[in-house]
N, C-alpha and C positions, 0 to 999 in steps of 0.2 A: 719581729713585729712587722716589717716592711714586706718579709716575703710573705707572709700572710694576707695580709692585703693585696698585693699582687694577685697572688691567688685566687683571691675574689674577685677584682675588679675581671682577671681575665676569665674565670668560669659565668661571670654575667655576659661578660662580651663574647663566650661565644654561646651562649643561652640565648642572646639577642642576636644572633647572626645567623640560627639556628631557625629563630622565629621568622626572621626577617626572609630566608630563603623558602622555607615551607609556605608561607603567604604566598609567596613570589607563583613559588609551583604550584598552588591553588587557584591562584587567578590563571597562570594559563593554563593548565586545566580546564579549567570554567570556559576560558576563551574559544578554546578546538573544540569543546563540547558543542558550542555556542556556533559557531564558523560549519562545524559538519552536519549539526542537524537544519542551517539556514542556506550549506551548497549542495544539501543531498538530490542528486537530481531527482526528476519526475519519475515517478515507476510506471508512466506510459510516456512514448515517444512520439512525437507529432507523425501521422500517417499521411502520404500525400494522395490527394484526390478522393478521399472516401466520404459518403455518402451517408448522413446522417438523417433522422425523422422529418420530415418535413417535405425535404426532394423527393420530387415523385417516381426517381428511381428506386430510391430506398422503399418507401411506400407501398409500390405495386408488388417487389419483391420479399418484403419483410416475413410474409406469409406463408414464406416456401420454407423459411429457417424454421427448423423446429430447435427448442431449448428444453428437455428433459431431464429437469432436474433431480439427480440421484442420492446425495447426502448434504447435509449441512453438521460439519464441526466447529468446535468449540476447544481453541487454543490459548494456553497463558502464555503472553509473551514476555519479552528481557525487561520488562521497565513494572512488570507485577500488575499489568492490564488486561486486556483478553482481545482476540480476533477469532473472527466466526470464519469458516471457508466454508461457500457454498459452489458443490463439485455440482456437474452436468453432463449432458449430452447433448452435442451440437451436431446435426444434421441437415444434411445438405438437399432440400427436396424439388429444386429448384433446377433451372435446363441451364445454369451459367455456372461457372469453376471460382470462387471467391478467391480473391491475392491478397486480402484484410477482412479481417471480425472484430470489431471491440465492443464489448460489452460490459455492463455497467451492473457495481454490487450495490444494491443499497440496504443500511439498514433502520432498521423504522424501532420507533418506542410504540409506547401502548396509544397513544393518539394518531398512529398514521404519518407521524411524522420523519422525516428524516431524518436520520440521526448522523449518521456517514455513508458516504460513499466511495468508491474506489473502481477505476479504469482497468480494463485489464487486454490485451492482443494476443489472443492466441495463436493465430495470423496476422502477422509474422512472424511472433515472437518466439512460439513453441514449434509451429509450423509452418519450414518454410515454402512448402509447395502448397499449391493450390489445394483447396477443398474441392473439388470436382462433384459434379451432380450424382446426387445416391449416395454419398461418401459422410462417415459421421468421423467424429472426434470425441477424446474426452477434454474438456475443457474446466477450470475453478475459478474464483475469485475470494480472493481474503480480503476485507473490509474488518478492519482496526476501529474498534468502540472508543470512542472518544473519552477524555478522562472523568471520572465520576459518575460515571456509570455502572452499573453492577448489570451481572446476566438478566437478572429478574427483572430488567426496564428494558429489555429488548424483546419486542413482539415477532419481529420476523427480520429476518435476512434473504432477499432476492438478487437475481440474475436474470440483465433483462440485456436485449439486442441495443445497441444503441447506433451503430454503424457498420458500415459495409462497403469494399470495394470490389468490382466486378474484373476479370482478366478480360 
């Protein structure tokens, strides 16, 4: 009679010990999920001395950068959302050797709007000598559609110059 009970009081306690640790391990879970998607660094890195729209360094030279855009893809990613990559051609038609490009994806809904955007360096990131005058690259940017979004609400995906450092 007693060891029957026994029995049960200890298959509930460890039923309850069971629950008790599985929660545990749920919450952190939760918590590393929570901590790496809030330390993931920047997927651009602060560039020093470059020269963005407005400087009339950038400005007088922006002209000489051709951007030729070759394909735009359409990827599912790990979380069951989509990013577009829009690939190019970066050339150099300008008399100075670039040591930084960044350039900026954006993608727009059916009003023109912006929907995301995304930085990207291919100088220095991918390449780290200089672009030299005459000289082309192939260059991408993947901008990540924000959630609830379907394909069919995204109008366009571009790549535009947004900054530059000169050697």
């Amino acid at each position: 009679m007693f060891d029957n009970e026994t029995d049960k009081n200890t298959e509930q306690a460890r039923s309850h010990a069971l629950l008790v640790v599985g929660a545990i391990a749920v919450l952190v879970l939760t918590a590393l999920i929570v901590l790496l998607a809030r330390s993931k660094p920047e997927s651009v890195s602060v560039v020093e001395n470059i020269v963005r729209a407005g400087a009339p360094e950038f400005d007088s030279y922006q002209d000489k950068i051709e951007l030729e855009t070759t394909d735009k893809i359409t990827y599912d990613n790990w979380v069951g959302m989509f990013q577009i990559e829009v690939k190019a051609r970066l050339h150099n038609r300008g008399d100075r050797p670039l040591t930084a490009v960044e350039l900026l994806g954006k993608m727009f809904d059916m009003e023109d709007r912006v929907l995301a955007q995304r930085v990207s360096l291919p100088i220095p990131r991918l390449r780290k000598e200089p672009l030299k005058p005459g000289e082309s690259m192939n260059v991408s940017v993947k901008v990540d559609a924000p959630g609830k979004i379907s394909e069919g609400e995204v109008k366009d995906v571009t790549i535009e110059l947004s900054g530059l450092r000169f050697q």
